[in-house]
Structure formats: C-alpha cells, structure tokens
VMD Tcl script that draws the C-alpha trace (Angstrom):
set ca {
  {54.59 129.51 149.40}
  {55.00 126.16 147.58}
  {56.35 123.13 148.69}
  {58.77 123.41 145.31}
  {59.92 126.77 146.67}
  {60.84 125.72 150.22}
  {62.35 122.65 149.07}
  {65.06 125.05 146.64}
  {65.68 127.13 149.38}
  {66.70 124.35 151.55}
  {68.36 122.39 148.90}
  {70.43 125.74 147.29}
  {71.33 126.27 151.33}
  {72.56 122.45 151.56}
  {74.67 122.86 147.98}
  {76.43 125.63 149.40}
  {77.56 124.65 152.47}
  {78.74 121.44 150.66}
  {80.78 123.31 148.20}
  {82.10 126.02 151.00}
  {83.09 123.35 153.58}
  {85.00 121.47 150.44}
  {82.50 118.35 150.24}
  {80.92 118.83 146.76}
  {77.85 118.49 145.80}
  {77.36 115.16 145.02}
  {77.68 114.01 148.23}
  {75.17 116.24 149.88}
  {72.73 114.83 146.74}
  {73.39 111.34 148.16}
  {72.77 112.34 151.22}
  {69.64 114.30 151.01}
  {68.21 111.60 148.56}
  {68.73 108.86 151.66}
  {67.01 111.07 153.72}
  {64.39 111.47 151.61}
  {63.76 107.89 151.29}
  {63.99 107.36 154.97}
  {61.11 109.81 155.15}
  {59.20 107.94 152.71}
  {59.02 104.65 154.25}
  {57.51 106.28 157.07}
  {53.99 105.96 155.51}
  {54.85 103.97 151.80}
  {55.83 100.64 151.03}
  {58.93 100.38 149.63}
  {56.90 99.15 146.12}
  {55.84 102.55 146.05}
  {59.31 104.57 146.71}
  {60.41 102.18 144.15}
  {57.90 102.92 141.27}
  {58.27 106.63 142.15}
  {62.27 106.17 141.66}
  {62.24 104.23 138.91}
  {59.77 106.73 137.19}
  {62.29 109.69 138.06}
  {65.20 107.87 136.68}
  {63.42 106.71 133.35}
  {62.27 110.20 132.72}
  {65.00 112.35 134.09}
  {66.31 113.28 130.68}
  {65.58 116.57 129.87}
  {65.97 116.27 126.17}
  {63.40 113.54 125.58}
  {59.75 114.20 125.58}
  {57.48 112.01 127.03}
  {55.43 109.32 124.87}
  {51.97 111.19 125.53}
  {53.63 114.65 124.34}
  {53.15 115.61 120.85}
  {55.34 117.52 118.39}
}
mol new
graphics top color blue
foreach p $ca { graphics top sphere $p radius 0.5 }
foreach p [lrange $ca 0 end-1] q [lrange $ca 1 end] { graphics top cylinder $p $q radius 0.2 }
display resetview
C-alpha cells in the first residue's frame, strides 16, 4: 500500500462525515491542512513548510503545465 492510498482513504472517510454531520467540506480541508502543518513542524522549520506551501499553491492549477514540460 502507498502512502497516497492511505491518505484517500482517510481523507474520502473525513469528507464524508463532514458532509453527513452537515459541516461541509471545506471546513474539514481547513482542518486537516492545520493538522498537517502541526505535524510538520515537528521535524521542519517553518522555512521549509513554507517553500513546500508556497510551491503547492503556485502550481495547484491543473490546467497549466509546468515551465520544464514541453508541448
């Protein structure tokens, strides 16, 4: 099993109880994001959960290729 795989499970599992108990999906995001950060700066520095963020949010767009991909 892959660390991607267990990760969906849990996440799908966390989305659903959000939507069935009425709190959306957004705010289970948030929260799961926080923890994930909390995690982090367990062993990074916070330059480093930064850089990985800001890389995520700079290349989150699924319609634009990245500079090093060709045609």
């Amino acid at each position: 099993m892959y660390a991607s795989e267990i990760a969906q499970r849990h996440f799908s599992a966390a989305v659903d109880d959000a939507e069935t108990t009425g709190l959306g999906h957004e705010a289970v995001c948030r929260a799961l994001l926080s923890l994930v950060i909390s995690k982090y700066l367990e062993t990074r520095s916070v330059a480093d959960i930064q850089a990985e963020l800001r890389f995520n949010a700079e290349n989150c767009d699924p319609d634009t290729d990245f500079m090093f991909m060709r045609p």
